[in-house]
GUDOLO-566652 format. One record per residue: residue number from 1; residue in one letter; x, y, z of N, C-alpha, C, O in turn. Coordinates in steps of 0.05 Angstrom, whole numbers. Layout:
<recs>
resi_resn_n_c1_n_c2_n_c3_ca_c1_ca_c2_ca_c3_c_c1_c_c2_c_c3_o_c1_o_c2_o_c3
NUM_A_X_Y_Z_X_Y_Z_X_Y_Z_X_Y_Z
...
</recs>
This chain:
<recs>
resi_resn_n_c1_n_c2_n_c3_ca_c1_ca_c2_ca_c3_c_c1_c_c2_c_c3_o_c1_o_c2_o_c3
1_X_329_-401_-558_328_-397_-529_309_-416_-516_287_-421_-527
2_X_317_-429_-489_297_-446_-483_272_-431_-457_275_-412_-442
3_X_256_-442_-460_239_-428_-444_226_-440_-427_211_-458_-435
4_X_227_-433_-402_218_-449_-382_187_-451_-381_170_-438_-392
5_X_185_-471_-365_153_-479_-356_133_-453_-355_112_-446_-365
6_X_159_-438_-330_139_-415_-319_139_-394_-332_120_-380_-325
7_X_156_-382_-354_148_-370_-379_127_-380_-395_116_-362_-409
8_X_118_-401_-398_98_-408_-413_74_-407_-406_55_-412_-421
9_X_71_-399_-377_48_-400_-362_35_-377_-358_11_-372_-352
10_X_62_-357_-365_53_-324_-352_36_-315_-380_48_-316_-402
11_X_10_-306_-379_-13_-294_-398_-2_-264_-401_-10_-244_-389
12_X_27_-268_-428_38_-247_-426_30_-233_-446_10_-243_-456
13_X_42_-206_-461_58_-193_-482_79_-178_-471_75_-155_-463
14_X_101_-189_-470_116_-176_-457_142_-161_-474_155_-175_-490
15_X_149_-137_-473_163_-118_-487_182_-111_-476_181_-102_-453
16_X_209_-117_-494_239_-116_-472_256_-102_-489_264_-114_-509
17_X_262_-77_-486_275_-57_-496_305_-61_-487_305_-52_-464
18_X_327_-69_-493_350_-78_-482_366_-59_-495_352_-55_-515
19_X_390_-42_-498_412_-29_-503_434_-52_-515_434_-72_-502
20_X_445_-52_-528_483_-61_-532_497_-66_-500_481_-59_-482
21_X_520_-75_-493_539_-68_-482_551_-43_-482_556_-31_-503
22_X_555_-35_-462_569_0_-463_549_18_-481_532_11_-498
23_X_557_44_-470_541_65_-483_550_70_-512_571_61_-522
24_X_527_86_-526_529_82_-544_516_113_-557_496_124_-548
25_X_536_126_-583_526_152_-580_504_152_-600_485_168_-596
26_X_505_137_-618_478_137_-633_458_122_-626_438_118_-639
27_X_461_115_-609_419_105_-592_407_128_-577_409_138_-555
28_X_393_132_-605_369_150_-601_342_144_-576_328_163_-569
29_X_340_123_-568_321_114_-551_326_79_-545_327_61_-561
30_X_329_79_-520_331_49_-494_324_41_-480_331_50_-458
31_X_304_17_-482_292_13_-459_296_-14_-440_286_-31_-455
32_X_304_-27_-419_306_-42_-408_292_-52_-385_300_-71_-371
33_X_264_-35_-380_244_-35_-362_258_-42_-331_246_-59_-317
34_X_277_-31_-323_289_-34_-304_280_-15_-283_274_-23_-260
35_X_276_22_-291_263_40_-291_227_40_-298_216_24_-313
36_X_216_56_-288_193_58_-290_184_66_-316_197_82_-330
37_X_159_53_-325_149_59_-361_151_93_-368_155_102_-390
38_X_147_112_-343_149_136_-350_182_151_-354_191_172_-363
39_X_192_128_-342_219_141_-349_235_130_-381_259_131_-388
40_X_221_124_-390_231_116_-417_210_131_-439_211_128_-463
41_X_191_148_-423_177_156_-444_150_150_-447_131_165_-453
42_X_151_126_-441_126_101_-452_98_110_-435_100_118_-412
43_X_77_108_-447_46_121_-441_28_96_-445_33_82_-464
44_X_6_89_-428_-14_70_-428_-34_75_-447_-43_99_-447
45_X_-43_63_-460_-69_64_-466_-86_35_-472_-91_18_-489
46_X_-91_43_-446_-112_11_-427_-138_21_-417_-142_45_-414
47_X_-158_0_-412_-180_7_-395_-181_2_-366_-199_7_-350
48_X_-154_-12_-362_-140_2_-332_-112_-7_-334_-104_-25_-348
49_X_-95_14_-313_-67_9_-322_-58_-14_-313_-38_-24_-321
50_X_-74_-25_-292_-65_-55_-282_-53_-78_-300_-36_-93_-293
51_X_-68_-77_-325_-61_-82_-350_-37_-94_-358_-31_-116_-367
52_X_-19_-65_-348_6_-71_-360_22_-69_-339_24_-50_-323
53_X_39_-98_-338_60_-100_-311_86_-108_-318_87_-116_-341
54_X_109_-109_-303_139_-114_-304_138_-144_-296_128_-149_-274
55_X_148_-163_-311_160_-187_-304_184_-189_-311_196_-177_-330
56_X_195_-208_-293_233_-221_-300_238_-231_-326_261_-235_-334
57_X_217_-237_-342_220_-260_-356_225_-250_-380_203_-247_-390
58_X_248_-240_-401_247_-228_-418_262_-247_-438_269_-270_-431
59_X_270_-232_-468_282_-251_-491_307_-259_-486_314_-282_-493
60_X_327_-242_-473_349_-266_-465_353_-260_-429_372_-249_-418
61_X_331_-270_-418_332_-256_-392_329_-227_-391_327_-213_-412
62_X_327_-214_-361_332_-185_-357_296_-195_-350_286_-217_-344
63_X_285_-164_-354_256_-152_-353_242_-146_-377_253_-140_-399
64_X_210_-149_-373_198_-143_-403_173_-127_-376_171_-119_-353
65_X_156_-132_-407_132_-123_-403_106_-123_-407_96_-108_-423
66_X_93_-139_-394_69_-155_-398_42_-137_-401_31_-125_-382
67_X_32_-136_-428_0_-120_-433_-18_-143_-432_-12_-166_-437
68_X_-35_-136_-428_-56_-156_-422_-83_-143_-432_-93_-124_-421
69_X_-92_-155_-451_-133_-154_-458_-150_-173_-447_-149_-197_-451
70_X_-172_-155_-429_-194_-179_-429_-223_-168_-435_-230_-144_-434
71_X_-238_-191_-443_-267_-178_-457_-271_-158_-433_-267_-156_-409
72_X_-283_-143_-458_-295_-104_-452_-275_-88_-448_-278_-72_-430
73_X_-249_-90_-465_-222_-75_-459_-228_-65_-484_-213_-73_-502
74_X_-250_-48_-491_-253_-36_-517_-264_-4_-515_-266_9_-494
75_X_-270_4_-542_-275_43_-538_-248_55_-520_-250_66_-498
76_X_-224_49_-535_-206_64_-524_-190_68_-543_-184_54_-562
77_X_-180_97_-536_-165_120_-550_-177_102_-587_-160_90_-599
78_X_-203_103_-596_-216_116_-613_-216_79_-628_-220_72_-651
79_X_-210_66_-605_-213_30_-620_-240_14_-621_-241_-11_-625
80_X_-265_34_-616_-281_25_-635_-294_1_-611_-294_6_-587
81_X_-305_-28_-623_-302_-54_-607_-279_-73_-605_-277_-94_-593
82_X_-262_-58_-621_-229_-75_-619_-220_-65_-592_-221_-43_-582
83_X_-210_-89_-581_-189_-93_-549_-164_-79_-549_-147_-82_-567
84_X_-162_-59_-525_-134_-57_-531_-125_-48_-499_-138_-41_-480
85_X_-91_-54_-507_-80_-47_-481_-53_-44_-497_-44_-64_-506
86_X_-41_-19_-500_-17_-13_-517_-3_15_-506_-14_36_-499
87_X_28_7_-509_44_32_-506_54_46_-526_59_38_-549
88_X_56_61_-518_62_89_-537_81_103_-531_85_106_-507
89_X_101_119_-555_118_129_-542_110_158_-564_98_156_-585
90_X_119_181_-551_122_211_-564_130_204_-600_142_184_-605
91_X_123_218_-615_134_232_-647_164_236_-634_183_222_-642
92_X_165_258_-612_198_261_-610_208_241_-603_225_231_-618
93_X_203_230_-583_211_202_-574_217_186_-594_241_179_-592
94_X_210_178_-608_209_156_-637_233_178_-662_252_169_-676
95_X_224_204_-659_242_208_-685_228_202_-702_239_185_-715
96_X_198_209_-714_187_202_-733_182_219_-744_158_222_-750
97_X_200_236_-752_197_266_-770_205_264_-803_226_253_-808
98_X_194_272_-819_201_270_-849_225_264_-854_234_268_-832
99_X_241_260_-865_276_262_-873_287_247_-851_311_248_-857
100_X_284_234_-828_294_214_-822_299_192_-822_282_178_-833
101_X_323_176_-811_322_147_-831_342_127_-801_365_126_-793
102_X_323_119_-796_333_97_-773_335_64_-780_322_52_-797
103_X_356_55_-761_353_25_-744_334_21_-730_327_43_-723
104_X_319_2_-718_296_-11_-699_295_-31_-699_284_-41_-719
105_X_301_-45_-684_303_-80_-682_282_-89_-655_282_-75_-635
106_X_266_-112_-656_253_-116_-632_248_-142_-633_256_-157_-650
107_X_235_-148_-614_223_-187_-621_207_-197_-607_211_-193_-583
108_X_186_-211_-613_151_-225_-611_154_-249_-601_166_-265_-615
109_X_146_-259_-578_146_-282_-579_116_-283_-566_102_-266_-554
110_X_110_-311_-575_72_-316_-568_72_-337_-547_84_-357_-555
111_X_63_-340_-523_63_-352_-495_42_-380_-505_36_-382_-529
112_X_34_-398_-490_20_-422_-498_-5_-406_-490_-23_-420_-499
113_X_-16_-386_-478_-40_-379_-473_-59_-355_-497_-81_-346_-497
114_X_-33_-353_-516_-40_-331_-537_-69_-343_-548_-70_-367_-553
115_X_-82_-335_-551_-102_-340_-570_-101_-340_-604_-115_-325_-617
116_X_-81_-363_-617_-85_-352_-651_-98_-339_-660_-117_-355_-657
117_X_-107_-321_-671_-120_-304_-693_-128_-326_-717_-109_-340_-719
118_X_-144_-332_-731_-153_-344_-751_-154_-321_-773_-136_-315_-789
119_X_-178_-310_-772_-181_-286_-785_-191_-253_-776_-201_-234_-788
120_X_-183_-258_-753_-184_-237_-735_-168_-207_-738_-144_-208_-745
121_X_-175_-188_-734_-155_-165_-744_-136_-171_-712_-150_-177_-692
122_X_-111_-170_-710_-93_-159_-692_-68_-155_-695_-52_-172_-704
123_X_-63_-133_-687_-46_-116_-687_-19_-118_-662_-29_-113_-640
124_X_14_-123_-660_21_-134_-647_46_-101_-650_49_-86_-630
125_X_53_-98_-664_66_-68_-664_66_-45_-686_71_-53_-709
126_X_59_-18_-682_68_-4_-707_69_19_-710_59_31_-691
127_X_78_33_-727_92_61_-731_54_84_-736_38_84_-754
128_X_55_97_-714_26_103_-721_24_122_-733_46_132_-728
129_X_10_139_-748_10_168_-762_-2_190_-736_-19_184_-719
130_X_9_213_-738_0_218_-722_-19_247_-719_-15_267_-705
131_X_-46_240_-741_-60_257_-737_-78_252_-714_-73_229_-708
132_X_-94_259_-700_-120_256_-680_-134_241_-687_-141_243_-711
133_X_-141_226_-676_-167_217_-680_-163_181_-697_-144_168_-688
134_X_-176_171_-714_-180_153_-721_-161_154_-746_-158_176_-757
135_X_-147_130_-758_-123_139_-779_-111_106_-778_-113_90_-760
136_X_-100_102_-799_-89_80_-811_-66_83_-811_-55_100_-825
137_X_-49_63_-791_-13_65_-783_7_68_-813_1_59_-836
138_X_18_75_-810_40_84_-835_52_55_-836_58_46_-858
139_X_54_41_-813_66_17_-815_60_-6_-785_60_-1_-761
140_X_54_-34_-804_44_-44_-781_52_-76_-781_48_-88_-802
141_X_64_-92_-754_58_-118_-757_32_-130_-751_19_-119_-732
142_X_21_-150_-762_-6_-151_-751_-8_-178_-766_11_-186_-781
143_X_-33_-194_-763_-48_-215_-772_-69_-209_-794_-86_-192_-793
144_X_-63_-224_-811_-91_-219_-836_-113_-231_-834_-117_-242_-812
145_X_-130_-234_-852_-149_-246_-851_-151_-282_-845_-167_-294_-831
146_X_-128_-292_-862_-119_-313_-869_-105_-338_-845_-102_-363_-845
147_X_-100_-309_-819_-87_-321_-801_-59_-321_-806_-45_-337_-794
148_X_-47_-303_-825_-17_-305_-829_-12_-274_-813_-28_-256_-808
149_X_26_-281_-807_32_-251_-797_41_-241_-813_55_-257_-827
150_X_41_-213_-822_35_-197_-848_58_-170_-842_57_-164_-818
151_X_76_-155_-855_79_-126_-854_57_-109_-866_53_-118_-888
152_X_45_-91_-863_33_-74_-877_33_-46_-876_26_-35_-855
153_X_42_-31_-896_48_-6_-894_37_22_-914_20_18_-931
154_X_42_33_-913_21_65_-934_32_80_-933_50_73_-917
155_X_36_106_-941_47_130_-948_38_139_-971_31_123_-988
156_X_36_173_-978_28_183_-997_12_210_-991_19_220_-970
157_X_-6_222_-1003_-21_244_-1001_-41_247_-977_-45_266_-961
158_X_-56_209_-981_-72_217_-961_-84_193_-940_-96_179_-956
159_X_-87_185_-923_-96_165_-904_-104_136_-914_-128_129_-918
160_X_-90_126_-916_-88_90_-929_-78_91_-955_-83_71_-968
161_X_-64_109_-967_-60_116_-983_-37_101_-993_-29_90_-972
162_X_-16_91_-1017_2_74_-1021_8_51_-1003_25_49_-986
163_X_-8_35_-1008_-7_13_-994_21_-8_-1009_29_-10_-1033
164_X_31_-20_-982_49_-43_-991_48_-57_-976_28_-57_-961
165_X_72_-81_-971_66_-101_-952_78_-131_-960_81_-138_-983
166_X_83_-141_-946_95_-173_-945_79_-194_-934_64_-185_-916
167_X_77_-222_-937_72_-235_-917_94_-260_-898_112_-274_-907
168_X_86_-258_-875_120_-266_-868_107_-294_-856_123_-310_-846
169_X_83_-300_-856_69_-325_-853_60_-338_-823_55_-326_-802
170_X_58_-367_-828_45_-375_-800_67_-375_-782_88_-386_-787
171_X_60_-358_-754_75_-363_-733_67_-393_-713_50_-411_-716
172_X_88_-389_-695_86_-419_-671_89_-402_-641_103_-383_-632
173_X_71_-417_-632_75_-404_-604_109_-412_-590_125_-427_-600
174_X_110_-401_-568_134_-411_-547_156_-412_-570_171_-432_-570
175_X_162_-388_-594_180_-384_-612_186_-357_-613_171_-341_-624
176_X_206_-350_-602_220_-328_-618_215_-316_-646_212_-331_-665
177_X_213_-286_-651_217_-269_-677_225_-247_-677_213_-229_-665
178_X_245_-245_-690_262_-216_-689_258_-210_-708_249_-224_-727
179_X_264_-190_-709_256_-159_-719_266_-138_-734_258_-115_-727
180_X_283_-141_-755_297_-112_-754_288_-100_-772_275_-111_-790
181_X_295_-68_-771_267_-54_-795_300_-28_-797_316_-20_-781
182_X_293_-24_-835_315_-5_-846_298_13_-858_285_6_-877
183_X_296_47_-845_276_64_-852_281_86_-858_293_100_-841
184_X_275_97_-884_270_126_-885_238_139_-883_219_130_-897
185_X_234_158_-868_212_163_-872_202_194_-890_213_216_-887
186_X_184_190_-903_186_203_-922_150_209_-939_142_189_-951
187_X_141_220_-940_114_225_-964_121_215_-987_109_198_-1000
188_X_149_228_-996_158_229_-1030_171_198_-1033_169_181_-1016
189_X_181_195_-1055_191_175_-1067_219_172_-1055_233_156_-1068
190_X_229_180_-1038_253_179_-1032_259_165_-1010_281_160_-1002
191_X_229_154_-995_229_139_-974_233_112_-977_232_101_-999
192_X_238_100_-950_242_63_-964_232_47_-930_232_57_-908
193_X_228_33_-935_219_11_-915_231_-18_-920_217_-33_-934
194_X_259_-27_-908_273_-60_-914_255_-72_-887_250_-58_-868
195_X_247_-96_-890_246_-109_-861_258_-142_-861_266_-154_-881
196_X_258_-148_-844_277_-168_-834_260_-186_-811_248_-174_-793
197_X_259_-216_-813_245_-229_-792_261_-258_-794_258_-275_-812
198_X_282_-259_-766_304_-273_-762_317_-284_-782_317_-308_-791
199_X_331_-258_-792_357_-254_-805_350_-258_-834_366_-261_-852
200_X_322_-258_-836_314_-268_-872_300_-243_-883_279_-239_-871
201_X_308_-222_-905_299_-199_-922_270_-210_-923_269_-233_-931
202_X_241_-197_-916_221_-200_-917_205_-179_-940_187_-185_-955
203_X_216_-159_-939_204_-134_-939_219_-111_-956_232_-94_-944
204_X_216_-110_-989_235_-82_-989_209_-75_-1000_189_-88_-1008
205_X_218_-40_-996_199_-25_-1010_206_1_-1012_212_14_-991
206_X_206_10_-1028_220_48_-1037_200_67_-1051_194_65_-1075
207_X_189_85_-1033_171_100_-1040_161_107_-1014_166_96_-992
208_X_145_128_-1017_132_145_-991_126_123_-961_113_102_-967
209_X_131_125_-939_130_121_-917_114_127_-901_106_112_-884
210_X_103_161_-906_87_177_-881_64_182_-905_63_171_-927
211_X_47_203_-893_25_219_-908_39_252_-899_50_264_-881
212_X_30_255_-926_35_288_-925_24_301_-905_0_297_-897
213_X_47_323_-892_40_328_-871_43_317_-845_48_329_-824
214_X_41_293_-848_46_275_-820_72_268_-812_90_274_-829
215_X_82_254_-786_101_239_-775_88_215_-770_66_210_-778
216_X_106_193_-752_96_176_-739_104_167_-704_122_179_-692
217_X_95_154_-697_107_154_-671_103_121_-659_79_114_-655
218_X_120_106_-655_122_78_-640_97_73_-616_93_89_-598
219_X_82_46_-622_65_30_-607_71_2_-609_73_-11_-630
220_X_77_-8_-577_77_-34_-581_50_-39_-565_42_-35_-542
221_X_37_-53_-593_2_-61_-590_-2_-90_-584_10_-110_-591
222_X_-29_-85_-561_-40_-107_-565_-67_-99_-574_-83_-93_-556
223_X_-76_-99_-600_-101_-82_-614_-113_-109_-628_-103_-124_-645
224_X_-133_-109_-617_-147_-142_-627_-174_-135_-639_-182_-113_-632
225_X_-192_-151_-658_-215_-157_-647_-221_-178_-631_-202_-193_-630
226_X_-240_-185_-616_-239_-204_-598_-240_-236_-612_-253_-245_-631
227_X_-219_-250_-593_-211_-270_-629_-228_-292_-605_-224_-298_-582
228_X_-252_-300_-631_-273_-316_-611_-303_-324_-639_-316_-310_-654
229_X_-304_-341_-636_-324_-350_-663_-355_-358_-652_-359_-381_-646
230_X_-372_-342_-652_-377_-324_-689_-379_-301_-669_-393_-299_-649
231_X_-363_-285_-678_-355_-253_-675_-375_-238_-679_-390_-257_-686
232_X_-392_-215_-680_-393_-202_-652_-402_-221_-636_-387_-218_-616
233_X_-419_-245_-630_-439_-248_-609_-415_-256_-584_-416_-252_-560
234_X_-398_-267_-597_-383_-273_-574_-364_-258_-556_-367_-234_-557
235_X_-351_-264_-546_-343_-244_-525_-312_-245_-526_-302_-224_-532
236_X_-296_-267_-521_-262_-277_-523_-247_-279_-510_-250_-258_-498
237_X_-230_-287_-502_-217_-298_-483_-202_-275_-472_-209_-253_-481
238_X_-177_-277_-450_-160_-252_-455_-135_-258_-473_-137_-277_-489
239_X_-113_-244_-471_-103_-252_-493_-70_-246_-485_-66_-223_-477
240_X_-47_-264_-485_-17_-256_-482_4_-259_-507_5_-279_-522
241_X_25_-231_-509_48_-241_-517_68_-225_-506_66_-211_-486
242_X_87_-227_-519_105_-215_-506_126_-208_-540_130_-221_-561
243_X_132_-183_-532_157_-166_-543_187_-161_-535_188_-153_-512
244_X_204_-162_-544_232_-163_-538_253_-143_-549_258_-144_-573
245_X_268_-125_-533_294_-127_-554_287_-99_-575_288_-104_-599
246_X_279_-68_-566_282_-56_-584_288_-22_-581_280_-5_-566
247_X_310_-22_-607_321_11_-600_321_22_-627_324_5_-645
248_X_317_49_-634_327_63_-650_352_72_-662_359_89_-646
249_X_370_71_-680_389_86_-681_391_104_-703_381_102_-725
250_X_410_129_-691_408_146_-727_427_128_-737_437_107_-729
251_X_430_147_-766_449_131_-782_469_160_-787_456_178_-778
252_X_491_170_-795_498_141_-820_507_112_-803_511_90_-814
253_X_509_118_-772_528_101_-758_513_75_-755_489_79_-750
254_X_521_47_-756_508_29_-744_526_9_-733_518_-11_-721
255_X_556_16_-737_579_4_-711_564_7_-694_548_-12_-698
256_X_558_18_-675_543_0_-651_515_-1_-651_497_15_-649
257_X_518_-20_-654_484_-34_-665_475_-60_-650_490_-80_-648
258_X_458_-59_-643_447_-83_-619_453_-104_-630_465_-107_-651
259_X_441_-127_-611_446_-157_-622_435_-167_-646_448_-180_-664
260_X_410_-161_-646_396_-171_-671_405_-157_-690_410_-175_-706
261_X_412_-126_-704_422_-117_-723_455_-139_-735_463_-150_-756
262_X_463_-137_-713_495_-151_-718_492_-177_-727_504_-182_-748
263_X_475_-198_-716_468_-213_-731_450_-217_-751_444_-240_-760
264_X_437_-191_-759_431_-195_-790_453_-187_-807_455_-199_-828
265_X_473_-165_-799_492_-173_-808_513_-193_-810_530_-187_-826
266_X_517_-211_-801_530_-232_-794_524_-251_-818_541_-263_-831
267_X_497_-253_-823_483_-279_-834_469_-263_-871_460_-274_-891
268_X_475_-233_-865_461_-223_-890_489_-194_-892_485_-171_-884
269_X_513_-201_-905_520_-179_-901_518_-158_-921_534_-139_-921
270_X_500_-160_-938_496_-140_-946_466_-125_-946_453_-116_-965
271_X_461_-126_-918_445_-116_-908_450_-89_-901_433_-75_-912
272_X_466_-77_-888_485_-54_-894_474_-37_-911_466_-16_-904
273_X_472_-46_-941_472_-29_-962_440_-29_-967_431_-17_-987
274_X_428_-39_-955_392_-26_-960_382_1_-944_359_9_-947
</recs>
């Protein structure tokens, strides 16, 4: 997709929840930010909501949704000195209950104003656990130490507990990345996590998903430390990207399945059977 000047300018993260053509009975949740963030569900958690606004400018056109961090966007909902400005949607909302097993497809793209991460923790989307308080995501995209973009995920008895994970490597700004994620969620061994990053198998893994006891529930984050050298003394810039492109579906059905699913099937067809 080509991208204009003035997309490259806007200090975004912008998140574009798009539907299929025609309705569809297995989409569990759709967002097209056409409607207001509360009518899809979606909850702030910013150190003001100004934060987060609607622009035109989305992954194939339409509307997204721009979060925005700037230094002292920290001590919120339990983030410590890490920056944040991130939406959230309900446990019900997401369907993140034990024995469930969804479609989710979405997509990242990083504006010329992003700030790379070197070795910075940040966090760009993920499946959060959902006890109170302070807790380690069941599943997360994010940046490592190394400066690469990473899956990382846990399940098991107890809080960071079965760790797994991929690395899906160095990103480019003013580039596209999609997204698609094949899930059961689960404590026991019967759970699985496939992921997918433009149309290439990144990610299998079969075994626990959640922590006992828990669910999870969808955040698309902008959860940073402040990416700025030498860390603490410094302070950091603000920070944009933008998100694209994402729905839930149950299964067994995935005939109607958004764009990015269809073309991982297209290019991987036996993607289906993970």
């Amino acid at each position: 997709m080509k991208i204009s000047i003035e997309d490259r300018r806007i200090k975004t993260r912008r998140i574009l929840v798009a539907p299929p053509a025609g309705p569809s009975p297995d989409i569990l949740w759709s967002c097209d930010f056409t409607g207001s963030l509360a009518s899809y569900g979606l909850q702030i958690q910013a150190k003001d909501p100004s934060r987060v606004t609607i622009v035109d400018q989305g992954r194939d056109g339409g509307r997204a949704v721009r979060l925005l961090t700037l230094p002292g966007d920290n001590n919120i909902a339990s983030s410590g000195d890490m920056q944040r400005c991130d939406l959230w949607l309900t446990q019900a909302s997401t369907d993140g209950y034990p024995g469930k097993e969804h479609w989710w497809a979405h997509s990242i793209f990083l504006p010329d104003d992003f700030a790379m991460p070197t070795w910075h923790m940040y966090v760009l989307f993920d499946f959060h656990n959902t006890n109170t308080g302070p807790g380690q995501a069941n599943f997360a995209v994010n940046f490592d130490d190394k400066g690469d973009l990473v899956f990382k995920g846990f399940g098991g008895l107890t809080d960071r507990s079965g760790y797994y994970g991929a690395t899906i490597g160095k990103v480019k700004k003013n580039q596209w990345y999609d997204f698609v994620y094949h899930v059961r969620w689960s404590a026991s061994n019967d759970g699985f996590m496939h992921a997918w990053v433009n149309g290439k198998k990144i990610l299998t893994h079969s075994g626990p998903t959640l922590y006992a006891g828990q669910g999870v529930y969808l955040k698309l984050a902008n959860y940073h430390t402040p990416v700025c050298d030498p860390y603490p003394t410094c302070i950091g810039n603000d920070r944009g990207m933008v998100i694209g492109e994402l729905e839930v579906h149950a299964l067994p059905s995935v005939q109607r399945r958004p764009k990015m699913i269809q073309h991982l099937l297209s290019v991987d067809p036996r993607a289906h059977e993970s």
